[in-house]
Structure formats: structure tokens, C-alpha cells
C-alpha positions as CSV (number, residue, x, y, z in Angstrom):
1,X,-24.8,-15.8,-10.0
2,X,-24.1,-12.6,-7.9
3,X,-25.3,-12.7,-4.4
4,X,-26.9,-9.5,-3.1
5,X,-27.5,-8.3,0.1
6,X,-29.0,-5.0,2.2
7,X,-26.7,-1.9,1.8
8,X,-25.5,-0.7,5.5
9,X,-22.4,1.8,6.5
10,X,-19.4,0.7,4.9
11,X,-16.0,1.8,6.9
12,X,-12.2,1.6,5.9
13,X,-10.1,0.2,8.5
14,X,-9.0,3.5,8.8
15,X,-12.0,4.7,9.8
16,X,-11.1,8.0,7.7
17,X,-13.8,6.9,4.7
18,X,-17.5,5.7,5.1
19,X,-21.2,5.4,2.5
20,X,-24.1,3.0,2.3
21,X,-23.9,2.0,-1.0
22,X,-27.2,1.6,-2.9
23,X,-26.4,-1.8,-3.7
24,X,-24.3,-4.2,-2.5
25,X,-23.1,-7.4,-4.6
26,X,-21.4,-10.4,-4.5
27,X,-19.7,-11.3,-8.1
28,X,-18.9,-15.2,-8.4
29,X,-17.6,-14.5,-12.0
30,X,-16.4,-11.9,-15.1
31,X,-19.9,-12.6,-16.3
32,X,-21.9,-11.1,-12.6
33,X,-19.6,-8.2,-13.2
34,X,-20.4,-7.2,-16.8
35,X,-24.1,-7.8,-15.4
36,X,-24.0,-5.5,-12.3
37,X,-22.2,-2.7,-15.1
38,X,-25.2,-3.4,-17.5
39,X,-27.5,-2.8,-14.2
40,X,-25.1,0.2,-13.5
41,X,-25.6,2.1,-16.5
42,X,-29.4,1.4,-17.1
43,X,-30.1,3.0,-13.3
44,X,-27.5,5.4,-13.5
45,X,-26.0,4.4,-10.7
46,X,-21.9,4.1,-10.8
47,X,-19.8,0.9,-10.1
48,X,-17.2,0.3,-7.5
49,X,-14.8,-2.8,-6.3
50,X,-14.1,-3.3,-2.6
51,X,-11.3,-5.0,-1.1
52,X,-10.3,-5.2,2.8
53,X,-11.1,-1.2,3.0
54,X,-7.5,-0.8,3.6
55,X,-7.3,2.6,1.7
56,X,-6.9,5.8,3.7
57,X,-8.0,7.8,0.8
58,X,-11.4,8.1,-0.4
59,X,-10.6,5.9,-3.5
60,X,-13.0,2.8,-3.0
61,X,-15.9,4.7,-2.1
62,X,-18.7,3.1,-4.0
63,X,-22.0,5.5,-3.4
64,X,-24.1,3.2,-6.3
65,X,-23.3,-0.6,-7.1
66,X,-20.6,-1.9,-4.1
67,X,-18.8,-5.2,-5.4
68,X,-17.8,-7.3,-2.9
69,X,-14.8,-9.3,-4.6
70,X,-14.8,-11.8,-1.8
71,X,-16.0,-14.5,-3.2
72,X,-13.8,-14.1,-6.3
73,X,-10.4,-15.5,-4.2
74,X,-7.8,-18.6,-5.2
75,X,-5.0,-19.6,-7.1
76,X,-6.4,-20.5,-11.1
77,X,-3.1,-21.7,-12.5
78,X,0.3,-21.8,-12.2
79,X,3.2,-21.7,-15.1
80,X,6.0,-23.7,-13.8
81,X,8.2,-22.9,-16.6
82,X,7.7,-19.1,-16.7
83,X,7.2,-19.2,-12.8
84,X,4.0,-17.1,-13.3
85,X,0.8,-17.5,-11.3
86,X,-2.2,-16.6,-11.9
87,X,-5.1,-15.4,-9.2
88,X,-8.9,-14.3,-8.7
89,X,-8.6,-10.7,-7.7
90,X,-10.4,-10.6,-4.8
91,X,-7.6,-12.7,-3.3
92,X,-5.9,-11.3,-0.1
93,X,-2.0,-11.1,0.2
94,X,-2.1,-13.5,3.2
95,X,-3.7,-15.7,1.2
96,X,-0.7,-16.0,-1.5
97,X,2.0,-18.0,0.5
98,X,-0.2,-20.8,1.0
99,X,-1.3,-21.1,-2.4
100,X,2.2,-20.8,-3.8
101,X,3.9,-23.2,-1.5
102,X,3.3,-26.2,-3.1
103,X,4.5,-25.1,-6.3
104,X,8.0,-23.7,-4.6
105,X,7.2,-19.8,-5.6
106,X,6.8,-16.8,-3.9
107,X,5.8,-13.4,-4.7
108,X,9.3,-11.5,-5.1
109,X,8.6,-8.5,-2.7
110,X,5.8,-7.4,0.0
111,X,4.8,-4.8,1.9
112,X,4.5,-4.9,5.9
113,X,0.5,-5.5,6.0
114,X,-1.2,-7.8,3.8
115,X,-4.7,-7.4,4.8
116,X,-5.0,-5.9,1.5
117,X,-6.6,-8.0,-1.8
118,X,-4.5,-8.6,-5.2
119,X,-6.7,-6.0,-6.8
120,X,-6.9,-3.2,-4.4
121,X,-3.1,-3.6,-3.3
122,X,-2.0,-3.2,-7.2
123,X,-4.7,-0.8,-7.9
124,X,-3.7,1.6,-5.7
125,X,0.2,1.4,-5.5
126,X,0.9,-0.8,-2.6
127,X,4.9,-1.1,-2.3
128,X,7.5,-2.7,-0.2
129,X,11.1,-1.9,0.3
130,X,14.2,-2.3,-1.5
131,X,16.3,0.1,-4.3
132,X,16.5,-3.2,-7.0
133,X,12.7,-4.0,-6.1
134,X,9.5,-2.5,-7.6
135,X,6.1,-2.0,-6.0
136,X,3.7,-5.2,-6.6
137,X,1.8,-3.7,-9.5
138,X,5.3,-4.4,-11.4
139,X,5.0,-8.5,-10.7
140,X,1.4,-8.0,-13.0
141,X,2.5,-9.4,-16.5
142,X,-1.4,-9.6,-17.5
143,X,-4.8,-9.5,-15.9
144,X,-8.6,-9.9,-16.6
145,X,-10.3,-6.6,-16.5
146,X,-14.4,-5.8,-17.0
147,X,-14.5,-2.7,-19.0
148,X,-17.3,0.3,-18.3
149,X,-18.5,-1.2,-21.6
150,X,-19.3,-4.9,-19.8
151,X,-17.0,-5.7,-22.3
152,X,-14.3,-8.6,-20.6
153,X,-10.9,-8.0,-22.1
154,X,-7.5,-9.9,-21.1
155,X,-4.5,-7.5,-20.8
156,X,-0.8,-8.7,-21.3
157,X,2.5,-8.3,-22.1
158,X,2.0,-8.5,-25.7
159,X,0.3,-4.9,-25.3
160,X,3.1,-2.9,-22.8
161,X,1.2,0.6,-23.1
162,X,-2.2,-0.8,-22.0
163,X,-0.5,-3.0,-19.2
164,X,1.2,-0.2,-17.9
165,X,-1.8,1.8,-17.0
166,X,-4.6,-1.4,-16.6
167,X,-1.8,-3.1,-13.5
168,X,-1.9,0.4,-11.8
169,X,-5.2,1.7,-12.7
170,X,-6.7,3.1,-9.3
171,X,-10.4,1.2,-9.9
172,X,-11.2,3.9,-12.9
173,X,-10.4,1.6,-15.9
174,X,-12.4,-0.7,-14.9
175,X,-13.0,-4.0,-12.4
176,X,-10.1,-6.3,-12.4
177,X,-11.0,-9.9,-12.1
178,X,-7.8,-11.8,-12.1
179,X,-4.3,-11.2,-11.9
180,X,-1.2,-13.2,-13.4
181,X,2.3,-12.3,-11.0
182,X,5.3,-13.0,-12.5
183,X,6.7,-14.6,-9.2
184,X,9.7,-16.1,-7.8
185,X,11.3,-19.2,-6.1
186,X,10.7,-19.3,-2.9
187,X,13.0,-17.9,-0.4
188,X,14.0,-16.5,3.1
189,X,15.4,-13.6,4.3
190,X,18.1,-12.8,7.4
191,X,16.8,-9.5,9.4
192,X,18.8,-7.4,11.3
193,X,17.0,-4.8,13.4
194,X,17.9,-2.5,16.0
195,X,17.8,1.2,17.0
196,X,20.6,3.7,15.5
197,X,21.3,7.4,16.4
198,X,19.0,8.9,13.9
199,X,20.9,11.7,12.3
200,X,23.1,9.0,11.6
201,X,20.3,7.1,10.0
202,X,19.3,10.2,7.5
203,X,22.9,10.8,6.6
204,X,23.3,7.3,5.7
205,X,20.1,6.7,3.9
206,X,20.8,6.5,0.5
207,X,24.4,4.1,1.3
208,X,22.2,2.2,3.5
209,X,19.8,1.8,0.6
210,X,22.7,0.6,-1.8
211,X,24.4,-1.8,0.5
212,X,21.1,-4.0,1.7
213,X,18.7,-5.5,-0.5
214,X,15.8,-4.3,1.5
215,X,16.1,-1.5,4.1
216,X,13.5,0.6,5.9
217,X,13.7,2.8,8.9
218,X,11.2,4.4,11.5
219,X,11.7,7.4,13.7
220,X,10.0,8.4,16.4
221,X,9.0,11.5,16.7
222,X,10.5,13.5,20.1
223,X,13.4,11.1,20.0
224,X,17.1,11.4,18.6
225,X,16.3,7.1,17.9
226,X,15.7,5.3,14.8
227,X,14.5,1.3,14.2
228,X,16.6,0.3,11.1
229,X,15.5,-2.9,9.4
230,X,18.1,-4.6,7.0
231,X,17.0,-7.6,5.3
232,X,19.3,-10.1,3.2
233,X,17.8,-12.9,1.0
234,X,18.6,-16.3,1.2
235,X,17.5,-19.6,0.1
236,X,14.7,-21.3,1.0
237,X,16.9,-24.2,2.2
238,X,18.6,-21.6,5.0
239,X,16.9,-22.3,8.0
240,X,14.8,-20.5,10.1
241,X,16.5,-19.4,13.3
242,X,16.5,-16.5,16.1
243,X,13.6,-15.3,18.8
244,X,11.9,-18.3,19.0
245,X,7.4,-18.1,19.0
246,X,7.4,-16.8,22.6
247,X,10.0,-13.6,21.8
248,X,8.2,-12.8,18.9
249,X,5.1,-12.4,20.0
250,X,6.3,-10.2,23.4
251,X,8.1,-8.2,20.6
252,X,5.7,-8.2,18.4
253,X,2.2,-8.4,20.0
254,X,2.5,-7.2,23.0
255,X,5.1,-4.0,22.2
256,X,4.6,-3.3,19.4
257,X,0.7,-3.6,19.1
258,X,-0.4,-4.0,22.8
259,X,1.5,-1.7,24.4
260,X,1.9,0.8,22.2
261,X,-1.6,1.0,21.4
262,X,-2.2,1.7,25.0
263,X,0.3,4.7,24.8
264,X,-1.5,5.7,21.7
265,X,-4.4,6.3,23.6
266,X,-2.6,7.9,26.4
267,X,-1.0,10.4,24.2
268,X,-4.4,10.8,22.6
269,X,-6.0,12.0,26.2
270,X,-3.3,14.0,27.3
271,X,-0.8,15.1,24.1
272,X,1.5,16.9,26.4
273,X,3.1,13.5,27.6
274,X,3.7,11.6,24.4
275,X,7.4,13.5,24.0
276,X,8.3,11.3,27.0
277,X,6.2,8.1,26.1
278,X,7.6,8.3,22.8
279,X,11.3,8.3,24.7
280,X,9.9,5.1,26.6
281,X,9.0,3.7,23.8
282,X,12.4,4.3,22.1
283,X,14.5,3.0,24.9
284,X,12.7,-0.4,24.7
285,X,13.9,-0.8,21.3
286,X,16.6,-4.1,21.6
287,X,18.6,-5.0,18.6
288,X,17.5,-8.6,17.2
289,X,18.7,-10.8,14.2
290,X,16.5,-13.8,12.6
291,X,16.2,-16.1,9.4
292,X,13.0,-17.2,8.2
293,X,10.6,-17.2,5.1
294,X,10.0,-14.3,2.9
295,X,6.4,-13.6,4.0
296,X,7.4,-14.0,7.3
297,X,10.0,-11.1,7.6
298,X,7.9,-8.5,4.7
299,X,4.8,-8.6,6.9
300,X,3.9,-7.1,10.4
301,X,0.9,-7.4,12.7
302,X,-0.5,-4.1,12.6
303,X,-3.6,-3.9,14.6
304,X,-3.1,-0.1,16.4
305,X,-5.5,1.8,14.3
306,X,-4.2,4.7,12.5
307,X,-4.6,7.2,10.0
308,X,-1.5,7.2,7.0
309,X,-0.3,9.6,4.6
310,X,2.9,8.7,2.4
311,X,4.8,10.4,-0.4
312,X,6.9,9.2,-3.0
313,X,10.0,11.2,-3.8
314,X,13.4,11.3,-5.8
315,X,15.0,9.0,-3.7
316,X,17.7,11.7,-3.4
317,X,15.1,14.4,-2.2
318,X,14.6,12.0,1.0
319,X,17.1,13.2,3.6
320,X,16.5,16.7,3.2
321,X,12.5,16.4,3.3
322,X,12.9,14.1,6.4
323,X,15.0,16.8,8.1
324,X,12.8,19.8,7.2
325,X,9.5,16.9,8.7
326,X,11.7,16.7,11.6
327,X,11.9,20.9,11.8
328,X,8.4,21.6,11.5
329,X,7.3,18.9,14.3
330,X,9.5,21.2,16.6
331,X,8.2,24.7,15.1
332,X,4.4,23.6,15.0
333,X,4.9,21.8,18.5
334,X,3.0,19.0,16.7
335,X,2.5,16.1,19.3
336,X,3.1,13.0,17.5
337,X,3.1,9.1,18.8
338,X,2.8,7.2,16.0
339,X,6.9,6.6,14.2
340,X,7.9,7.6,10.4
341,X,8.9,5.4,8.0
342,X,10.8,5.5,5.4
343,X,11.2,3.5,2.5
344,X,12.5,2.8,-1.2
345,X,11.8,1.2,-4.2
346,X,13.4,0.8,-8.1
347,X,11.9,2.9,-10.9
348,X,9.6,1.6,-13.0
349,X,7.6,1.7,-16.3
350,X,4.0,2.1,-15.4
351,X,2.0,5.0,-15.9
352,X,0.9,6.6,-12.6
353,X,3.1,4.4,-10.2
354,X,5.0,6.8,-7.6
355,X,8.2,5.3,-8.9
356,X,7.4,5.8,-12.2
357,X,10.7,6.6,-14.5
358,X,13.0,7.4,-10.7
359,X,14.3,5.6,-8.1
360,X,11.9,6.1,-5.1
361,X,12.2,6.9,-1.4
362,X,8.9,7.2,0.6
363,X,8.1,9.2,3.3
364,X,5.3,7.7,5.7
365,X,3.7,9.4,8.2
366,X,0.8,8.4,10.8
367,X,-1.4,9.4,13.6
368,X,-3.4,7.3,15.8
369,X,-6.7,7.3,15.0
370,X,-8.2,9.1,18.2
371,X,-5.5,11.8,17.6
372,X,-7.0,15.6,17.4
373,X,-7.2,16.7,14.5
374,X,-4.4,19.3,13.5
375,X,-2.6,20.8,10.9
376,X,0.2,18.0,10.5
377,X,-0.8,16.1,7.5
378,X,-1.1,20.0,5.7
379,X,2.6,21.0,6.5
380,X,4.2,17.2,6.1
381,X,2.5,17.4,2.8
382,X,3.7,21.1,1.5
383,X,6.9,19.9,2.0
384,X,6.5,16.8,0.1
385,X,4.7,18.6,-2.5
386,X,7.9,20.8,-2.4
387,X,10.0,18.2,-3.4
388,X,7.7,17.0,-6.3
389,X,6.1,14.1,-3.8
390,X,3.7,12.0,-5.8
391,X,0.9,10.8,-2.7
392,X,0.2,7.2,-2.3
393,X,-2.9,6.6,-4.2
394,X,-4.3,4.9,-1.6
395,X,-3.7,7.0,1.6
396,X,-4.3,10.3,2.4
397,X,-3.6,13.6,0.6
398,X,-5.2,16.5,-1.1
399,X,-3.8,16.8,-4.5
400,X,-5.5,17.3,-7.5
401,X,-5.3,16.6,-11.3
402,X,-3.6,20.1,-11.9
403,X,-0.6,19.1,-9.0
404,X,-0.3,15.1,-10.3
405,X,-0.3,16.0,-14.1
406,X,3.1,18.2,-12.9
407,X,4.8,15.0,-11.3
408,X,3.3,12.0,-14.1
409,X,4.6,12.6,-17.1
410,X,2.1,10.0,-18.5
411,X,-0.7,11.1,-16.8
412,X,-2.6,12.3,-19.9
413,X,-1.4,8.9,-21.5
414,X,-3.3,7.2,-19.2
415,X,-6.3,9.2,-19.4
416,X,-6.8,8.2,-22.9
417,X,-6.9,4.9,-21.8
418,X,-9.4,5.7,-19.1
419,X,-11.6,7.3,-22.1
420,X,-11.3,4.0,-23.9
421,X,-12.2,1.4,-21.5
422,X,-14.6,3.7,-19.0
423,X,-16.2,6.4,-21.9
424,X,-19.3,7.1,-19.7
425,X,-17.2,6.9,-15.9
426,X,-19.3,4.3,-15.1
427,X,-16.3,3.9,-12.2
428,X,-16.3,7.2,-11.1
429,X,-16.5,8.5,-8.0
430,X,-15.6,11.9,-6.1
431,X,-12.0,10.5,-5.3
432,X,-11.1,9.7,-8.8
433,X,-12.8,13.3,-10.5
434,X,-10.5,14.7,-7.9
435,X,-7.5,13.2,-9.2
436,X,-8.4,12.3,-12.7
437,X,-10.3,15.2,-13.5
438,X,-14.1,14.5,-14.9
């Protein structure tokens, strides 16, 4: 049975989006769901899934009936011959490795936070790094999904077209309840990290892309210094060596969250200074090279609270967009603390993913989240928009249905499945009109 409880202010982790909800429920099944719809559509209220609120964007927003998926979490079943695994959506990406383990499997990429549940990571786009390697929504090879019917229907890989919009579906098709990953053996990757002159870095991009199997970058703004991570994989029989516990957390604890959170805030008082903080910060960059699990090496602590908006682009596009960022930082005199990143991923087949039918480089920028506001966000994103950027679904941009049905050539495609499994937008919310159109 769902659990209910009294509606207060719900905040991202952002702190960019809030509401108190009119309801707030607990699902335990498929069956509380199709319940709290039926409930839904006799109050006219609207229906919306929460995860870990780790959206910038507006697109979990639930002003009517908030689902808390927090009780639907764990591991249903595994497929040792097919390798594939399947989950309750409300399960968090932290909690994957554990539940894999036993069974030697692992999921085949991550990004570098995984706060995030199954459902809202997929449902918005979420997306590691590597030009062979697509975003997690293309591991999903089927899922559970409550319709704005009540109706419970199982989607798989026996129906492509419907898969290819239900795995990416933003939270308008409908609640997901579980997940099946098509997953992996386990294994480790070798890093190698350390700062590179960052012209260099842009000019190399797309080599540098080629040559490793995953490879990201971040710039600091102010500086003429990059962070390049290349990582290898290896098997899970290579073992683990390089910093030991104590060098890993100075490195990454108390640089990388401790102390540079305190310059964030620094900057944020006095925005004059964080040119030369940012330089600080820059030079304290030490090259490093480890081996250890998967999970391990995808995922960083990120506990500096920021604001985030990233666009997807043809991965040629990227060196040219970066270099005309880096231009109007300068011209603007924009004051910015918080590093680029930059990022790639393999095309793919479904239907409003960023890489959809192109390879994919992505374009990540941040500011802390006491930063003034300003007009950097607006300029980054006319030049991404210049470019024919598709915005992450689940951070922060402005575009609407007339921009995104230019750069998704399925978009109307997957608005007739929208109009099949949500007729009365039961799942709607201001976000999703915005992007989708009513």
C-alpha cells in the first residue's frame, strides 16, 4: 500500500527548482501507482515521479500528486546468460555495484555523480564519457512503465520504436517502475590525469577522443590549464593500485570539494579575485595515474553546490564552440570559478537522446550556487544553440518545442507516443508543455 505523508517545500539539489506538492506518496508497487493516477485524474490533479532532485531543470516538478519512488529500490533478477539485470526504478546508481557484484556484472558506463535514481538518470539523459559508449538510457533493453491510463504495460526489445522513446521519455510517458540494463562483466579501469596546456587540449579533442576509450577534460576559466582524464579498461582481475585512501581523499575531498568550495564562496563575495584563485587552483593540479574498479574511477564526490547547464553537439562542432565560450568569457568579463567540462558519447537510436543519430561532444558549464546572477548561461547557450546544441534534458536551458523539433528529427515520432500512453497529460507539468508543447 502507498504511504502518504504532509506535502512541505520540495528542493533540487541544485537549489534552482522548488513546490509543495498537494500530495505526497509513497508507491510500494505498479499497483499504488496506477492507484495514485486513478486518484490523479478523478481530482484533477497531475502526477509526477521524484528521484534524488538531481535535475537542474524544472522537469520533476510535481505541483499535484509527488511520487516518492524510494521505497521502490533493489535488484529483481538477474539473467546470467544474457548478462541483463533487472531493477526497481527508484534504485539509485550507488546502489548498483553492490547489487551486481555478486553476480560478476557491472553497468558498462557511468557518469561522474550517481546520486541520481535508475529512473530519473535514464529519463532525463544522464551520460558518461567515451566515443564507442552511449548514455545509460541505451543499457535499457525493456522496462515497466504505468501509463496515464493506470494501465501497467512492459516495454522491450521486441517493440524498438516504443523502447526508443519509453527508455528516454523525460517523466511525460508515464511512471517507470522497473528497469532491465543490458550490463556487462565486471571490470576496472587505468586513469591517467593531469593538467595540459589547454589550447593544446581543444586542438586535440577529437584525436584524444579516438585514441582513449573514455576521455573528458575541464578548463578553468581565467587559466591557459586544462585537467585531462584518460581512462583504459581492464579486467577485473587487474589490480587496484596508485594513491592509496589517504591521497585520495586530500585530492579528492579536501581539493577538490573542501577547498574549492571555500574559494567558491570567496569568488562569490568578491568576483574580482576568482581570475587569480582560479590560477591557484590550476597550479595545484598534480598529474596522477591509478587502477581500480569501474565505479570507482566513473564517479566523483561532488558536494560543492552548483548550478549546471550542458549541450550536446556534433562532436565536430566542439572545438570551435569551446573557443568562441572561451571568447565571450573575455568580452563579457564574465567571472567564473566553477571549470568546463567536456565530454563525448557514441550516437544512438533513441528518440530524443542528445546523441541521437551523431556522435556527441558535450559542453558543460557551471556556477556556484551563491554566484550573482548574470548573463552567462544566455550567451554560452546562443552559441550552443548556434551550433545546433540539443540541452540536457535535465539541466538548465530555455529552449522550446519550436527550437528542439529543429535539432530531433523524431521529435514528432515521439509525441505520438506521448499521445498514446499519456492522452489526458496526466504527467504534465510547466517543464514538459515547454518542451513538448501542450
Amino acid at each position: 500500500m502507498s504511504a502518504r505523508s504532509a506535502p512541505g517545500t520540495w528542493r533540487n539539489w541544485g537549489r534552482t527548482e522548488s513546490v509543495v506538492p498537494a500530495q505526497v506518496r509513497t508507491p510500494r508497487s505498479a499497483g499504488d501507482i496506477a492507484t495514485a493516477i486513478a486518484d490523479a485524474r478523478a481530482e484533477g490533479l497531475t502526477v509526477k515521479p521524484v528521484g534524488s532532485g538531481h535535475s537542474f531543470s524544472a522537469i520533476a516538478v510535481a505541483a499535484g500528486i509527488q511520487l516518492d519512488m524510494s521505497a521502490l529500490r533493489g535488484l529483481v533478477s538477474v539473467d546470467a546468460g544474457t548478462a541483463q539485470a533487472t531493477f526497481r526504478a527508484g534504485t539509485t546508481l550507488h546502489e548498483v555495484p553492490d547489487l551486481l557484484a555478486p553476480h560478476g556484472l557491472a553497468m558498462p558506463n557511468l557518469g561522474d555523480v550517481d546520486a541520481q535514481t535508475l529512473s530519473g538518470a535514464t529519463s532525463t539523459g544522464t551520460h558518461g564519457t567515451g566515443g564507442g559508449f552511449g548514455g545509460i538510457s541505451t543499457q535499457i533493453v525493456g522496462l515497466e512503465i504505468v501509463t496515464g491510463t493506470g494501465e501497467v504495460r512492459k516495454v522491450g526489445s521486441d517493440e524498438p520504436a516504443l523502447l526508443s522513446a519509453a527508455a528516454l521519455g523525460l517523466g511525460a510517458l508515464g511512471v517507470v517502475t522497473e528497469i532491465t540494463l543490458q550490463c556487462v562483466p565486471s571490470f576496472g579501469l587505468h586513469a591517467q590525469e593531469g593538467p595540459e596546456p589547454i589550447d593544446d587540449v581543444i586542438d586535440s579533442f577529437l584525436d584524444s577522443v579516438a585514441a582513449h576509450d573514455h576521455y573528458e577534460f575541464y578548463w578553468f576559466p581565467h587559466t591557459a590549464i586544462a585537467l585531462t582524464k584518460k581512462n583504459a579498461r581492464v579486467g577485473a582481475d587487474v589490480p587496484a593500485h596508485g594513491p592509496g585512501t589517504v591521497r585520495r581523499y586530500i585530492d579528492d575531498e579536501l581539493l577538490s570539494n573542501g577547498l574549492f568550495g571555500v574559494l567558491c564562496a570567496v569568488g562569490a563575495r568578491t568576483p574580482k579575485v576568482v581570475p587569480t584563485l582560479n590560477s591557484l587552483a590550476s597550479r595545484a593540479l598534480s598529474a596522477r595515474s591509478y587502477t581500480d574498479s569501474s565505479t570507482r574511477v566513473f564517479v566523483s564526490s561532488r558536494t560543492v553546490r552548483f548550478r549546471e547547464m550542458e549541450y550536446a553537439l556534433p562532436i565536430e562542432r566542439i572545438p570551435e564552440a569551446l573557443q568562441q565560450v572561451r571568447e565571450v568569457i573575455v568580452r563579457r568579463r564574465y567571472k567564473i570559478s566553477f571549470p568546463l567540462e567536456v565530454r563525448a558519447a557514441a550516437a544512438d537510436d533513441l528518440m530524443l537522446s542528445t546523441a541521437s543519430g551523431r556522435v556527441t561532444g558535450y559542453i558543460a558549464v557551471h556556477r556556484y550556487h551563491g554566484d550573482r546572477a548574470d548573463g552567462y548561461f544566455d550567451d554560452v547557450e546562443e552559441i550552443m544553440m548556434s551550433h545546433g546544441g540539443r540541452p540536457h534534458w535535465g539541466k538548465m536551458h530555455t529552449a522550446g518545442t519550436e527550437y528542439l523539433r529543429t535539432v530531433y528529427p523524431r521529435f514528432d515520432e515521439f509525441l505520438a507516443v506521448r499521445a498514446d500512453f499519456d492522452p489526458d497529460r496526466v504527467f504534465d507539468n510547466p517543464y514538459l508543455r515547454s518542451v513538448l508543447g501542450p
